[in-house]
N, CA, C and O of each residue as an XYZ file, in Angstrom:
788
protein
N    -129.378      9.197    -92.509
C    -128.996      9.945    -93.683
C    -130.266     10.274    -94.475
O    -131.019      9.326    -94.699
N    -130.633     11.582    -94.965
C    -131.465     12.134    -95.756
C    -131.205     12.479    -96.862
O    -130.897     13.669    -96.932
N    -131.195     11.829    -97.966
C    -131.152     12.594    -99.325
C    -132.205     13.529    -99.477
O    -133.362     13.147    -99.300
N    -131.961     14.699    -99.780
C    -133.013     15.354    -99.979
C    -132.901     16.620   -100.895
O    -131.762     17.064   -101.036
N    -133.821     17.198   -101.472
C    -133.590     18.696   -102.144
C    -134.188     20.126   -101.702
O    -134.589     21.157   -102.242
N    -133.974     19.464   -100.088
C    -134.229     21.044    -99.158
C    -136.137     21.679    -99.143
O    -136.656     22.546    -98.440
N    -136.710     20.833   -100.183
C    -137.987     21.710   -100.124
C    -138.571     20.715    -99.204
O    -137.950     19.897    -98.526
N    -140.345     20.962    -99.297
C    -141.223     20.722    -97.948
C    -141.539     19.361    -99.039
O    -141.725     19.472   -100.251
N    -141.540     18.070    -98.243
C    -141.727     16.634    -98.064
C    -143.164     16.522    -98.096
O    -143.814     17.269    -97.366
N    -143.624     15.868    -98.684
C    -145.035     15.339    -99.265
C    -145.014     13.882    -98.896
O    -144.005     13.364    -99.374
N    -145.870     12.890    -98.113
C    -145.894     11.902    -97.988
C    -146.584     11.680    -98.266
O    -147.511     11.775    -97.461
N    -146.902     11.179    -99.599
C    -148.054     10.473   -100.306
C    -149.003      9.016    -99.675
O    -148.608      7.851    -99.726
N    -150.391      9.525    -99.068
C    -151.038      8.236    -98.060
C    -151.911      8.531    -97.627
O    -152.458      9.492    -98.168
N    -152.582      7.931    -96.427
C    -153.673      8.036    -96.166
C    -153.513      8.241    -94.521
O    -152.968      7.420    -93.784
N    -154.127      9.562    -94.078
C    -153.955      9.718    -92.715
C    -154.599      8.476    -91.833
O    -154.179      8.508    -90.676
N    -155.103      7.877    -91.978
C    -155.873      6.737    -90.872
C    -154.889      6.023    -91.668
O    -155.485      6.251    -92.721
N    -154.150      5.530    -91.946
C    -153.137      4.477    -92.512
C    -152.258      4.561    -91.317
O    -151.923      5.593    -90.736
N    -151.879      3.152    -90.981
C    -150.880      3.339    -89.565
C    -149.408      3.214    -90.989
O    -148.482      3.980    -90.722
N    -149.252      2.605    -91.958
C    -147.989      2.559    -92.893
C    -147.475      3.854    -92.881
O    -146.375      4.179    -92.435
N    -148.734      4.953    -93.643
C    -148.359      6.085    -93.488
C    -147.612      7.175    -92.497
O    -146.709      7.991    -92.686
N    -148.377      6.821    -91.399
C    -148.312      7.204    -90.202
C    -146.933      7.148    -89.775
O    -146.370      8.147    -89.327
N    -146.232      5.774    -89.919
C    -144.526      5.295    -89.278
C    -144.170      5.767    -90.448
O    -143.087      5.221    -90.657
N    -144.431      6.499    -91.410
C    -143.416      6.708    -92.752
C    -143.528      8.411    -91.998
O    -142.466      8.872    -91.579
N    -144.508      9.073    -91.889
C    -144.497     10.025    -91.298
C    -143.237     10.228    -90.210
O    -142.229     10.896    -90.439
N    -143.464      9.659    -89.247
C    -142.656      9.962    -88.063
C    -141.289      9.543    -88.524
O    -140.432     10.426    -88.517
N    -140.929      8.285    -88.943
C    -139.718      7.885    -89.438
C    -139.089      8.954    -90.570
O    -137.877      9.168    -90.549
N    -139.951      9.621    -91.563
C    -138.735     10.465    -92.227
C    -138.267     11.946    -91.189
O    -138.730     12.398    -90.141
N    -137.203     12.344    -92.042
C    -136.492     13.093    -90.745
C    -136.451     14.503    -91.097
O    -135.919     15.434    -90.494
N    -137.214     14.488    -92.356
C    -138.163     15.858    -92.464
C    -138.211     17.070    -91.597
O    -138.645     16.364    -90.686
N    -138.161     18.217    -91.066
C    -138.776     18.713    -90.702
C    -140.099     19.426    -91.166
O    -141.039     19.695    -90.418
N    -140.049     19.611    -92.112
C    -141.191     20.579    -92.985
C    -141.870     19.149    -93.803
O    -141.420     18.874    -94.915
N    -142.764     18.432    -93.301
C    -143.852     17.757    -94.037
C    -145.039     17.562    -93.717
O    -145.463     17.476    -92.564
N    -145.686     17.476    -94.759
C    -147.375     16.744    -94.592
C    -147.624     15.770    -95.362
O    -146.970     15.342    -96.313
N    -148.946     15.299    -94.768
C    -149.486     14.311    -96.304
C    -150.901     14.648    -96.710
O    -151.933     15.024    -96.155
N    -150.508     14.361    -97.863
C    -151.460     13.927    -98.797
C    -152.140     12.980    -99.413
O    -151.359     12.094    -99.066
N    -153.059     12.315   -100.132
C    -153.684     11.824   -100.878
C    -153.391     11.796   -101.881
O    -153.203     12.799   -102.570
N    -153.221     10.214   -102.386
C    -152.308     10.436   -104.121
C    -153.695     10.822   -104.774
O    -153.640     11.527   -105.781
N    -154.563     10.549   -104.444
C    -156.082     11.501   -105.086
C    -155.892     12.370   -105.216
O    -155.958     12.808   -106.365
N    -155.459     13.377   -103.946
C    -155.488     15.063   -103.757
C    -153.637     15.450   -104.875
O    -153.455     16.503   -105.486
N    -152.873     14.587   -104.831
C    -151.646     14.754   -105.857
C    -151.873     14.876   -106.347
O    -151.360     15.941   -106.689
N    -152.895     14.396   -107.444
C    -152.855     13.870   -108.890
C    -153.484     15.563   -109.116
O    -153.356     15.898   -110.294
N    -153.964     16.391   -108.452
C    -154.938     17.064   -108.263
C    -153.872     18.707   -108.524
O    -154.147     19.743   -109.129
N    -153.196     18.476   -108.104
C    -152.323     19.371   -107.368
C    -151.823     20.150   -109.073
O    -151.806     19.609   -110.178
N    -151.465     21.582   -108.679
C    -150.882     22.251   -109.668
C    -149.344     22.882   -109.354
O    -148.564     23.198   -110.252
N    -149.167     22.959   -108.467
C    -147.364     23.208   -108.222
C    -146.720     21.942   -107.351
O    -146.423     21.984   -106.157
N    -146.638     21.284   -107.870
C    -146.339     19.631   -107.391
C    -144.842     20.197   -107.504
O    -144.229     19.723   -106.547
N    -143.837     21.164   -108.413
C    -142.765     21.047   -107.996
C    -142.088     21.882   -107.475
O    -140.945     22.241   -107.755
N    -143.257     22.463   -106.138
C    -142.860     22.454   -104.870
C    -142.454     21.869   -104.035
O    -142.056     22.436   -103.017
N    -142.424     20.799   -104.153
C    -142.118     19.618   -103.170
C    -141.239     18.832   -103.778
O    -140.770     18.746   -104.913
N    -141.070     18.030   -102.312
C    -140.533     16.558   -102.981
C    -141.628     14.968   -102.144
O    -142.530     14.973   -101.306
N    -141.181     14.229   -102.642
C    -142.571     13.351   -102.609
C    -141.654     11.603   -102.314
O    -140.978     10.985   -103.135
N    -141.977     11.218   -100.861
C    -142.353     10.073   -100.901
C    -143.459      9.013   -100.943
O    -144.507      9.525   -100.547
N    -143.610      7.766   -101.265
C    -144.442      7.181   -101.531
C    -145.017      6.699    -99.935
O    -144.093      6.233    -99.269
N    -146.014      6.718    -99.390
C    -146.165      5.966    -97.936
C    -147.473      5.322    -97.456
O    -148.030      5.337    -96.358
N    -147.861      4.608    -98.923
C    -149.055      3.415    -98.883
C    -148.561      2.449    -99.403
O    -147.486      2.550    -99.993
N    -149.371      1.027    -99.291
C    -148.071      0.022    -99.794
C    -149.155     -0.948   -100.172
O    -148.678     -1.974   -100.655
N    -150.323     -0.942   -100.109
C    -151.750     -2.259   -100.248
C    -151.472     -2.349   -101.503
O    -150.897     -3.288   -102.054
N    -152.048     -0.956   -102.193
C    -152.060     -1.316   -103.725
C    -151.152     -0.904   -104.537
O    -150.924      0.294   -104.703
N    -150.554     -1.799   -105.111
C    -149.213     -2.008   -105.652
C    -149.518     -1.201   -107.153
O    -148.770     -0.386   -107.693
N    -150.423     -1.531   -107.488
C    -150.944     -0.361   -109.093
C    -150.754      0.687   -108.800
O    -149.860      1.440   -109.187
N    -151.707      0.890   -107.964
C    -151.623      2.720   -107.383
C    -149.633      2.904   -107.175
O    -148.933      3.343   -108.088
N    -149.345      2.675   -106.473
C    -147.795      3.002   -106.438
C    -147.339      2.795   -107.481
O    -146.471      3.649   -107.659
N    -147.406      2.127   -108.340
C    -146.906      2.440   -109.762
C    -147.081      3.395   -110.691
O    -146.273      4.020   -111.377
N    -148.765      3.427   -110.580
C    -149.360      4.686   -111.028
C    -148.491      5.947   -110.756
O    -147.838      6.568   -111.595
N    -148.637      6.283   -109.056
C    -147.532      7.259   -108.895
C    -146.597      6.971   -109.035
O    -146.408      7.425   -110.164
N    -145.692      6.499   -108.755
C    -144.399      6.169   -109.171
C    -144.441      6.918   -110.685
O    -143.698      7.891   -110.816
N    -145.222      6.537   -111.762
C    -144.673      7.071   -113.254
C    -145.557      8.046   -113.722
O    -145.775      8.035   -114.933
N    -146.306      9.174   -112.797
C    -146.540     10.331   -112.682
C    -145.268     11.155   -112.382
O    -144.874     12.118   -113.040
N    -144.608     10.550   -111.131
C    -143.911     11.368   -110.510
C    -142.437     11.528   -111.768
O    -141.846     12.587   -111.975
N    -142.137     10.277   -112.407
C    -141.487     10.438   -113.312
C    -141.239     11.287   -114.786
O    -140.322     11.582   -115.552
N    -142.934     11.490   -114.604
C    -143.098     11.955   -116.066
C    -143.147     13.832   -115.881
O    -142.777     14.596   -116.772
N    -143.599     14.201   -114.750
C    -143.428     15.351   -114.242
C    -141.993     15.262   -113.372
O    -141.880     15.597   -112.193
N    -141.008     14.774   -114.160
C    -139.475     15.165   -113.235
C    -139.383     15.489   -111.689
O    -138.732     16.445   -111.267
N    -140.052     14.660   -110.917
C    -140.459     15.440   -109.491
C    -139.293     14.571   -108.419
O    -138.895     13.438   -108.689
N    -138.957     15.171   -107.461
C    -137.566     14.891   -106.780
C    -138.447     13.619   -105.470
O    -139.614     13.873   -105.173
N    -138.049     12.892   -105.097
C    -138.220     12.004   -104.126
C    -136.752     11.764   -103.462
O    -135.712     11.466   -104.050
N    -136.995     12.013   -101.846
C    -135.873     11.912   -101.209
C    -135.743     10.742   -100.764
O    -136.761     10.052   -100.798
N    -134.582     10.173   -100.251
C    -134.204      8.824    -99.718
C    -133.498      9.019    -98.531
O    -132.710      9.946    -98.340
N    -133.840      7.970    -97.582
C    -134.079      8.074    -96.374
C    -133.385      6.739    -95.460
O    -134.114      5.780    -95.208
N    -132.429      6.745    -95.149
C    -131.547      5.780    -94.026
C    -131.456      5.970    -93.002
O    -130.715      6.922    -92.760
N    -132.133      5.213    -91.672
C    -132.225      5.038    -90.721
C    -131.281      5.328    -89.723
O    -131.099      4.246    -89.165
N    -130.567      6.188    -89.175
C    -129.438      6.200    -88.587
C    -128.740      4.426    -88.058
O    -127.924      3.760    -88.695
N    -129.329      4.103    -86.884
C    -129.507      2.766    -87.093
C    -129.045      1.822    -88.163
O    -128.409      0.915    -87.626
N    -129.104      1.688    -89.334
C    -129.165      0.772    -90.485
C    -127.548      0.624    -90.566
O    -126.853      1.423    -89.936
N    -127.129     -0.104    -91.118
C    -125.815     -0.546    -91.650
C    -125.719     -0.582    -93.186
O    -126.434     -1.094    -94.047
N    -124.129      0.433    -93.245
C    -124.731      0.467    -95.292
C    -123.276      0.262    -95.604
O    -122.460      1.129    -95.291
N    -122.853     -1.040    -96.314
C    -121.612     -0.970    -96.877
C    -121.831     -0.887    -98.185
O    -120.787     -1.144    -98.785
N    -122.936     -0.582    -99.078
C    -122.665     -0.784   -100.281
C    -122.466      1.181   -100.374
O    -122.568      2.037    -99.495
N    -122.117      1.289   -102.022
C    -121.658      2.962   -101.960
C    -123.195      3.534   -102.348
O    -123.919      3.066   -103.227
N    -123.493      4.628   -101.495
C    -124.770      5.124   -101.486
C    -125.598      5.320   -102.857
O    -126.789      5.351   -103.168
N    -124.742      5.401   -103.314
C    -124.912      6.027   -105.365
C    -125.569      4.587   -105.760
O    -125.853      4.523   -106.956
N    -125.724      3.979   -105.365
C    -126.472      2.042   -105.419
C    -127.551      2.209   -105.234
O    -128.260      1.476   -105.923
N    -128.279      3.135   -104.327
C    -129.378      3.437   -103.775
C    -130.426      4.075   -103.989
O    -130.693      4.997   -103.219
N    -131.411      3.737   -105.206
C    -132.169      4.244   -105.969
C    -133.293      5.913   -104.879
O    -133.507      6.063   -103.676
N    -133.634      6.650   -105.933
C    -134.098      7.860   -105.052
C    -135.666      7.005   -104.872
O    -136.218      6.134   -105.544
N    -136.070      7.815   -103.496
C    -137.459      7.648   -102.813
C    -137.272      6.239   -102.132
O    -138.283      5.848   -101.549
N    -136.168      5.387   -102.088
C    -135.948      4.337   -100.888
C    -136.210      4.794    -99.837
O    -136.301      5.999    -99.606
N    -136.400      3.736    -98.902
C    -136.783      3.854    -97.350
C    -136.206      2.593    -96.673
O    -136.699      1.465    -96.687
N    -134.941      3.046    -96.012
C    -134.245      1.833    -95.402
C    -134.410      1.812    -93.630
O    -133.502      2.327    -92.977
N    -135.569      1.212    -92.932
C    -135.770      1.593    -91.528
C    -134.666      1.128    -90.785
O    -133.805      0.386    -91.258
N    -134.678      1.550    -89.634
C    -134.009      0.753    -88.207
C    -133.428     -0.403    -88.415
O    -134.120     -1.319    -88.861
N    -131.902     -0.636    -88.110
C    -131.361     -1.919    -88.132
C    -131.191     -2.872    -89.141
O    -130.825     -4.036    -88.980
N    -131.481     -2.303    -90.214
C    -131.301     -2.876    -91.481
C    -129.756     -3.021    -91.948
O    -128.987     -2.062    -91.878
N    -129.313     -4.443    -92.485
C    -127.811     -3.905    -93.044
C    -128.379     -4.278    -95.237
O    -129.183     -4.831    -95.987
N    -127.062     -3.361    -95.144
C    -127.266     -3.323    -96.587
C    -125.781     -3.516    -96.796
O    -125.002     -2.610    -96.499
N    -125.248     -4.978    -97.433
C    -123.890     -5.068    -97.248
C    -123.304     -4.717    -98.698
O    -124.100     -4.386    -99.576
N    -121.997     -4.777    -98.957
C    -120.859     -4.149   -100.261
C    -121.720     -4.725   -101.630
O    -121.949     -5.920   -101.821
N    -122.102     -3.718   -102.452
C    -121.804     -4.609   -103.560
C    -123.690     -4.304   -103.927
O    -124.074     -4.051   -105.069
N    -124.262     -4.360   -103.204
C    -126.103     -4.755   -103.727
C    -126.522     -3.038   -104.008
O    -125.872     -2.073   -103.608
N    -127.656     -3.014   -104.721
C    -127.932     -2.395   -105.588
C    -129.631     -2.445   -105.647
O    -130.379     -3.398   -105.863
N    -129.908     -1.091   -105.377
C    -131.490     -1.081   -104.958
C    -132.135     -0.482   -105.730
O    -131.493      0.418   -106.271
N    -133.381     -0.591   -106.112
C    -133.849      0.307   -107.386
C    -134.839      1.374   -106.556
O    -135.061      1.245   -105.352
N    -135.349      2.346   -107.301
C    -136.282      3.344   -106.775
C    -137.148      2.669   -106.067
O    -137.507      1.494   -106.151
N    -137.623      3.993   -104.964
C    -139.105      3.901   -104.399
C    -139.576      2.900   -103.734
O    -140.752      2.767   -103.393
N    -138.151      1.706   -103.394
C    -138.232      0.573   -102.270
C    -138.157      0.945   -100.883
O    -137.554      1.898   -100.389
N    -138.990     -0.114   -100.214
C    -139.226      0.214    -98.785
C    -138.765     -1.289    -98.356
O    -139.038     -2.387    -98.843
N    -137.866     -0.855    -97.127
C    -136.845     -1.830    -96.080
C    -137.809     -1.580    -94.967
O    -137.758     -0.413    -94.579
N    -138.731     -2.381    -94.295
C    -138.289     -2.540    -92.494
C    -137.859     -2.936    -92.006
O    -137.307     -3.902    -92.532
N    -137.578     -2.737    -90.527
C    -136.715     -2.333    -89.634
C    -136.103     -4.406    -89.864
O    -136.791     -5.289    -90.378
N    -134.844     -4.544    -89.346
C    -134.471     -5.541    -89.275
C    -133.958     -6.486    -90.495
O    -133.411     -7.561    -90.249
N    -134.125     -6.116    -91.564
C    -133.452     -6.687    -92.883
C    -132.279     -6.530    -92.868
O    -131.699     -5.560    -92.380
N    -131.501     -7.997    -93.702
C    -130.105     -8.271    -94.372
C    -130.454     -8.211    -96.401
O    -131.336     -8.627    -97.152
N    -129.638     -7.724    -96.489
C    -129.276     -7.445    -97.519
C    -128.260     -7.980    -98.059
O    -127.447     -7.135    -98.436
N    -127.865     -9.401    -98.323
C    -126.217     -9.037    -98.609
C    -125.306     -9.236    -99.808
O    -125.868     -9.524   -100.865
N    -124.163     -9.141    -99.802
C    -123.745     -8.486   -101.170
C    -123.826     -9.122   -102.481
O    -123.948    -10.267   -102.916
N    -123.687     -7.686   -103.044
C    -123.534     -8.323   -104.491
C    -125.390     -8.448   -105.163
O    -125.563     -8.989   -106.255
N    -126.577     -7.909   -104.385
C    -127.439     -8.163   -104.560
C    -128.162     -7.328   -105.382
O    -127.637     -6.222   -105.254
N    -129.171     -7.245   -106.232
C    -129.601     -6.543   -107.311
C    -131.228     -6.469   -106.940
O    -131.969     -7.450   -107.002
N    -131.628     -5.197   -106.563
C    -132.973     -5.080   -106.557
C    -134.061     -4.068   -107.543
O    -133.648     -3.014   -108.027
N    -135.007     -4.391   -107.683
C    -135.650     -3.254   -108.769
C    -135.930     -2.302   -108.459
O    -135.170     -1.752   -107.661
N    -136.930     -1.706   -108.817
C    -138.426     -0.513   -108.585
C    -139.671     -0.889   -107.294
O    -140.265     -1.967   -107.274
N    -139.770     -0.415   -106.858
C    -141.245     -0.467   -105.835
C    -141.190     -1.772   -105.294
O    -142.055     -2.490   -105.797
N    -140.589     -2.256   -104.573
C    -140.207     -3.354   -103.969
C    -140.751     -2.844   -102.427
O    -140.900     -1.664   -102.110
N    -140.979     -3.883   -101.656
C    -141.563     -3.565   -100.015
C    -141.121     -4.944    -99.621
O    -141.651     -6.047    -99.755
N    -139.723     -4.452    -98.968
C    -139.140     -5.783    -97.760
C    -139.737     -6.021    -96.540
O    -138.722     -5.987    -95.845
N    -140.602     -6.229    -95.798
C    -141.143     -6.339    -94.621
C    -139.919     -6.572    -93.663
O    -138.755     -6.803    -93.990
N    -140.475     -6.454    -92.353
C    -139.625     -7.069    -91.087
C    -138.891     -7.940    -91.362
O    -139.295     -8.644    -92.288
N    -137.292     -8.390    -90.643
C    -136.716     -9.346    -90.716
C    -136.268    -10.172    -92.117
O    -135.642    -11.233    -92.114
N    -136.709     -9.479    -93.264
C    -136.323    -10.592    -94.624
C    -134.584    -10.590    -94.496
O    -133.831     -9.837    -93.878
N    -134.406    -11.388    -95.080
C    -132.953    -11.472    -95.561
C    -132.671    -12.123    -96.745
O    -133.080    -13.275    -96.891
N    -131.953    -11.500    -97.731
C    -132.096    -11.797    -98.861
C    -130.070    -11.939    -99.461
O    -129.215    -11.110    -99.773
N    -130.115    -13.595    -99.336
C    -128.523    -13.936    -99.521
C    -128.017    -13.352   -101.038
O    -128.628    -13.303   -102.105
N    -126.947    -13.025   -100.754
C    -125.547    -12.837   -101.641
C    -126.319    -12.898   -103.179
O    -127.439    -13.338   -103.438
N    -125.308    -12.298   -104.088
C    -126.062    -12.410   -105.644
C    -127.232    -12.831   -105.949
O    -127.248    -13.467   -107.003
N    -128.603    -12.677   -105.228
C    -129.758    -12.869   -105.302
C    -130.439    -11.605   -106.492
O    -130.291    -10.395   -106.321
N    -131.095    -12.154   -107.533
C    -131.975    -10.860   -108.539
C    -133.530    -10.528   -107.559
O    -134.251    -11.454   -107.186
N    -133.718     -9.618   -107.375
C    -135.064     -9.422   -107.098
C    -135.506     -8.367   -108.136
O    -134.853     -7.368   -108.441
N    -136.788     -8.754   -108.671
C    -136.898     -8.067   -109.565
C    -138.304     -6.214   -109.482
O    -138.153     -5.382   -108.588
N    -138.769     -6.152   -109.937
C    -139.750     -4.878   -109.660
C    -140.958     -5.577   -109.123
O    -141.303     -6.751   -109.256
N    -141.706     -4.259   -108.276
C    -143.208     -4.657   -108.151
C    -142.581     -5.862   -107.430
O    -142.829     -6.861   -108.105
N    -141.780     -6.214   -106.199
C    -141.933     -7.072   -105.686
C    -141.995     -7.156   -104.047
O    -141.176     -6.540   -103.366
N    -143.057     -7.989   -103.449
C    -143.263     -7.904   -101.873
C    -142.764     -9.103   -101.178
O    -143.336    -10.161   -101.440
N    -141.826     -9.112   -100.367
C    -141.388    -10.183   -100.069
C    -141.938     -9.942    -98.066
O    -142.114     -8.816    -97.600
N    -142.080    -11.027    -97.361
C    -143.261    -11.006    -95.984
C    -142.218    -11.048    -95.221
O    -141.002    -10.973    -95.401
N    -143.126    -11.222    -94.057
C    -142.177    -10.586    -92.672
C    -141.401    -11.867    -92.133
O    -141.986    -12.659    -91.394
N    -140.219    -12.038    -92.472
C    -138.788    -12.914    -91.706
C    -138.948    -13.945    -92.726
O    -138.705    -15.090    -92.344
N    -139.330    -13.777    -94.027
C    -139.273    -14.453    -95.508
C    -137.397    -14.582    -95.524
O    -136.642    -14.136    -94.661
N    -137.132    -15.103    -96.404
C    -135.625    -15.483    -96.977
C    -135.396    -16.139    -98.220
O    -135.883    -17.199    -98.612
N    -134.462    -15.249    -98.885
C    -133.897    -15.679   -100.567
C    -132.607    -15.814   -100.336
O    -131.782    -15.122    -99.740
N    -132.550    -17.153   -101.093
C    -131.249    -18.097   -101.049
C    -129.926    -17.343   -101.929
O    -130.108    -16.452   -102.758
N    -128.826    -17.800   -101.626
C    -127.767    -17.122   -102.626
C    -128.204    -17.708   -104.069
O    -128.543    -18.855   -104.361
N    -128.084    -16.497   -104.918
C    -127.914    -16.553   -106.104
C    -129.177    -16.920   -106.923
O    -129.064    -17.523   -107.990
N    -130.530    -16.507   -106.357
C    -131.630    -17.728   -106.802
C    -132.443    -15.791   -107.269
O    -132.402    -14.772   -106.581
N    -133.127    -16.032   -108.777
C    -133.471    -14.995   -108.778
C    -135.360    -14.967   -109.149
O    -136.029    -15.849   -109.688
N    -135.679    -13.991   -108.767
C    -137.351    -13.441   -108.428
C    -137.642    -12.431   -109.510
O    -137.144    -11.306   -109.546
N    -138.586    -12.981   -110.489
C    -138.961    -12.088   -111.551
C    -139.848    -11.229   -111.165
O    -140.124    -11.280   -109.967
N    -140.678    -10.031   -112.140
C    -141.193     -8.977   -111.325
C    -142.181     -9.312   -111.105
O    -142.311    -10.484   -111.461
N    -143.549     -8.677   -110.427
C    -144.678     -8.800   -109.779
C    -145.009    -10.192   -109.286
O    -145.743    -11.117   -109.631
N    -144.064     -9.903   -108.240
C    -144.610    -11.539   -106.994
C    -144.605    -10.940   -105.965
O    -144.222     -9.835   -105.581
N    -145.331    -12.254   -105.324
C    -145.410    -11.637   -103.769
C    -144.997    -12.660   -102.856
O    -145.824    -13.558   -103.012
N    -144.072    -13.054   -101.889
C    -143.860    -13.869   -101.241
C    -144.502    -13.374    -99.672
O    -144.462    -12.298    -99.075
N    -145.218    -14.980    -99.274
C    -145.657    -14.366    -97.785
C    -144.911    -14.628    -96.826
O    -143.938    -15.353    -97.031
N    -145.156    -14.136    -95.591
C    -144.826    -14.028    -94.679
C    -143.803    -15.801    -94.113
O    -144.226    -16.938    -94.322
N    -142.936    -15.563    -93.657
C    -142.331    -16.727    -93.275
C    -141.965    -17.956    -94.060
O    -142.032    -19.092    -93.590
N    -141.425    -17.557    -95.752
C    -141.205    -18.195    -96.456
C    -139.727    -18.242    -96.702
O    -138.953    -17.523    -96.070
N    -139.282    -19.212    -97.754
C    -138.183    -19.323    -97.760
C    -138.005    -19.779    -99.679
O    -138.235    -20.920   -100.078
N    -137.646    -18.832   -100.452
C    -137.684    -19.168   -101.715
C    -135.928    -19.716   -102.339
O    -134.929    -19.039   -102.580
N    -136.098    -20.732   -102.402
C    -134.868    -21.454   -102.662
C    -134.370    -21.853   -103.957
O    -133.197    -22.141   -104.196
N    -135.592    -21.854   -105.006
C    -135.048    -21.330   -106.435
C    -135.680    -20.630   -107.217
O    -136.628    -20.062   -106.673
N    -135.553    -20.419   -108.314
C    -135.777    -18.919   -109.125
C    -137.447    -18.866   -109.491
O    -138.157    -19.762   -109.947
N    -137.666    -17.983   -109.253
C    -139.224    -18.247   -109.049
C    -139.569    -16.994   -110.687
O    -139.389    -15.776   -110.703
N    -140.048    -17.825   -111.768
C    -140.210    -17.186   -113.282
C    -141.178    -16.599   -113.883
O    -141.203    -16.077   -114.997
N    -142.325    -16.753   -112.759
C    -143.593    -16.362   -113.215
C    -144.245    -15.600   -112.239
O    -143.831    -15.718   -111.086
N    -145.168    -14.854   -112.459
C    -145.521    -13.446   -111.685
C    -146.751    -14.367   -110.618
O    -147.337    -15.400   -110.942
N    -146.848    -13.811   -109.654
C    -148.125    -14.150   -108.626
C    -147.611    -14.266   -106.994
O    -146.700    -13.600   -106.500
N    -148.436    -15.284   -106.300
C    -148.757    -14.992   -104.734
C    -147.679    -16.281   -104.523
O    -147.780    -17.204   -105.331
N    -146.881    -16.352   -103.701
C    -146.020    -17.696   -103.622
C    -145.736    -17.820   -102.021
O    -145.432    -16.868   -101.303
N    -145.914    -19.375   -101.531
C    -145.802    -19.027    -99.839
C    -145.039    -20.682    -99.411
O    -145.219    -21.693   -100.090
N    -144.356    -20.633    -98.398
C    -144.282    -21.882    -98.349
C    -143.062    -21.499    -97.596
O    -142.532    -20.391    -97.679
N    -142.591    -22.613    -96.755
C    -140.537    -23.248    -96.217
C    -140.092    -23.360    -97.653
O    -138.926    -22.969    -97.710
N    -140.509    -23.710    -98.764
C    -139.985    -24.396   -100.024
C    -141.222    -23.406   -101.101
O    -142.123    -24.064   -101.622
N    -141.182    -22.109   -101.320
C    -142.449    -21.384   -101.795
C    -142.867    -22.482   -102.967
O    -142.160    -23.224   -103.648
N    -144.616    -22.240   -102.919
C    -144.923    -22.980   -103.692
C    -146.124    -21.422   -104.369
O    -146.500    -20.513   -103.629
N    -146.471    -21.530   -105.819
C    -147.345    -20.553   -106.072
C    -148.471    -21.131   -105.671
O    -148.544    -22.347   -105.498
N    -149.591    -20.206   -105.457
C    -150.685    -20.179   -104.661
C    -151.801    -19.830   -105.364
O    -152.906    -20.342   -105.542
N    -151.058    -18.495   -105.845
C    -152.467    -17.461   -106.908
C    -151.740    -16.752   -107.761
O    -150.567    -16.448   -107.541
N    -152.380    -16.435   -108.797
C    -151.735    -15.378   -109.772
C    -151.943    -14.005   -109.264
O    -151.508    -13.041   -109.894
């Protein structure tokens, strides 16, 4: 499924970026290129287009754009994997998401803008997510769980039912956050423990 507003797709990134690159091929676009949020910022008929986000290192910079793109009213399409499983009602599904391959997104959860799903995530219900969020491979994130903005959770990571994640954290890879984690920074662990601010 493509949300979209019919004009030519802008993938905001970096051509030697392999992120970019699978955001490339994965949207279902026909009419796109990319760009450089350098060469964006640059740009004088920006609403020619519509614009996804498709770098993910620096989390400022995507914010940065992110509230450019807001402040110039500019359309970002959203993008579901044929593949993916979606019981919640699409209208849940904040614009400029990216839900890859095999992902389920079950009844009830609630995604905020400009989040990116890969391939293999659970979602399940009743779940509340923010702004600029990046789920890696395999997360699964139980039942009435808060996730909040600006948040990166690692590849085959897991959030417990009902346990909630304030904004700008980062959980790594192969963790398991089992209660409410209140303060912003780097958190890793079977039992996350913070690491770094």
């Amino acid at each position: 499924m493509y949300i979209s507003n019919g004009k030519t797709t802008v993938i905001l990134g970096y051509k030697e970026s392999t992120y970019t690159r699978e955001l490339f091929a994965f949207c279902p676009a026909n009419d796109k290129i990319i760009i450089s949020p350098e060469d964006f910022l640059k740009m004088n008929n920006k609403q020619n287009y519509q614009y996804v986000l498709g770098f993910s290192k620096d989390k400022e910079q995507r914010q940065y754009i992110i509230n450019k793109l807001d402040e110039e009213e500019l359309f970002s399409p959203t993008f579901i994997h044929d593949t993916a499983v979606v019981y919640t009602d699409i209208s849940n599904i904040g614009p400029g998401t990216s839900i890859a391959a095999f992902c389920t997104i079950m009844t009830g959860a609630k995604i905020g803008r400009h989040s990116v799903f890969e391939p293999y995530g659970l979602i399940a219900h009743d779940v509340n997510i923010g702004d600029n969020c990046m789920f890696r491979s395999g997360v699964m994130i139980a039942g009435k769980a808060t996730i909040g903005n600006n948040v990166t959770i690692g590849l085959k990571s897991s959030v417990i039912e009902s346990v909630s994640v304030c904004n700008d954290v980062d959980v790594g890879s192969l963790s398991n956050v089992t209660k409410d984690i209140t303060e912003p920074g780097r958190y890793v662990g079977s039992r996350v423990k913070k690491v770094s601010d």
